[in-house]
N, C-alpha and C positions, 0 to 999 in steps of 0.2 A: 790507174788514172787518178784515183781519187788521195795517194800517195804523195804523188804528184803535185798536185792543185795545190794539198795544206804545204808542201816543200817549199812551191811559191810561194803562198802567199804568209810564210813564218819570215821567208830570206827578207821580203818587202816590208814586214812588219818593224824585224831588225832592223833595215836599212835607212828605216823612214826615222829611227829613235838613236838616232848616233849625228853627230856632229858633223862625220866625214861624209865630203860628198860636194859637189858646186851649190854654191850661192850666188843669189842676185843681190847687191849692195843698194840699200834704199840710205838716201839721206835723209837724217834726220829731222832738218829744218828747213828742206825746200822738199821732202816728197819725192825724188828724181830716183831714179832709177841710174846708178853710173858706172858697177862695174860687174863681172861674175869673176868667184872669188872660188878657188877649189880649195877646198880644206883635207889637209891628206897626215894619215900617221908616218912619224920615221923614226926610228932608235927608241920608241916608246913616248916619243914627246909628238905634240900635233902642230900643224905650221898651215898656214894660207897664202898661195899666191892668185895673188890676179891673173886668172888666164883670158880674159877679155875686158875691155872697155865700150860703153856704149855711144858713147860719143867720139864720133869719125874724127874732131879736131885737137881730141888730145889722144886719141891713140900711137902717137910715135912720141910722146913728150918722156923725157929724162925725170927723174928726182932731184931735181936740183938742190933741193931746199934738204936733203937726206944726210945723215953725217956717216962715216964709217964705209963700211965697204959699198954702203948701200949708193954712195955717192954719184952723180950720174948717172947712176943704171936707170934702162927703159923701167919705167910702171908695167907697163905691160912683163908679167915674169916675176915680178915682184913678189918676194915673200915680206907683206906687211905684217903677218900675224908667226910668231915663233914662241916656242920650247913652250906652248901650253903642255899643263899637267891632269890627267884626271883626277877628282876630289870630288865623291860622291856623284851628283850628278853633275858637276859642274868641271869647268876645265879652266885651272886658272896658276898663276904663277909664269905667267909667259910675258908676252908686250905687244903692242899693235903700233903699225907706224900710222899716220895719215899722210900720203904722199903727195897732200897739195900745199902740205906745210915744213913737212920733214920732222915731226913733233910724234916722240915718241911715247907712249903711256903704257901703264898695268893694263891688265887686260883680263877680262873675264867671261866666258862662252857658258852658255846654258838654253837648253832646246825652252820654246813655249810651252808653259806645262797644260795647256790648252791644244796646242797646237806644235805638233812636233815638226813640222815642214816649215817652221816659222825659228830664226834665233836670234838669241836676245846677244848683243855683241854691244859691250861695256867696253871704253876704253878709261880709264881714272887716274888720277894724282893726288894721294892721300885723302880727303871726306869729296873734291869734288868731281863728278865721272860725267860724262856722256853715252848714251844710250842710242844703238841700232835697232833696228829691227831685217833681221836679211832673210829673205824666202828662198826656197830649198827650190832647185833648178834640177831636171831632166834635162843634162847635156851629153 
């Protein structure tokens, strides 16, 4: 039993200190809460799509504003976050889209080193970035 218990709670520890896994999407500059965002590995590199939207009146909205294959497609599904790399603790060398603008930037992932249920999501263009902060969702 007592095998057991540490087997949970080592997996939960892992689990809690890795990247992978849904986030809830908080804006930056109004506070809102807008989408949950699964962050998942494939071929070694890490990618995000949006599997929910919290607001019922843009849930069927297109990416209009998205260049590339991305063109079109529902948001919902969306992979805005692509080809991050690990690098220490951080995961970077990828891109992030913003799909209420189609505006695409570097991109930089690293857990709170306070708070690992908590990540810090940089998008930038050469010295100027912007900063998220997205909470770790049980979905």
């Amino acid at each position: 039993m007592m095998t057991l218990l540490c087997l949970v709670f080592i997996t939960l520890t892992v689990n809690s200190q890795s990247v992978l896994g849904t986030w809830k999407t908080i804006d930056d500059k109004t506070g809102v809460a807008k989408s949950i965002v699964e962050i998942y590995k494939k071929n070694g590199k890490v990618f995000g799509k949006i599997v929910e939207i919290l607001d019922p009146e843009k849930r069927d909205l297109p990416c209009k504003f998205c260049e590339g294959d991305d063109y079109n497609k529902p948001i919902l599904g969306l992979n805005i976050i692509k080809d991050m790399v690990k690098s220490d603790e951080t995961y970077k060398n990828g891109t992030i889209t913003n799909p209420e603008n189609g505006k695409v930037y570097d991109c930089r992932l690293k857990l709170d080193d306070d708070n690992p249920d908590r990540l810090q999501v940089r998008g930038y263009v050469a010295f100027f970035y912007r900063t998220q902060y997205w909470i770790r969702q049980e979905y």
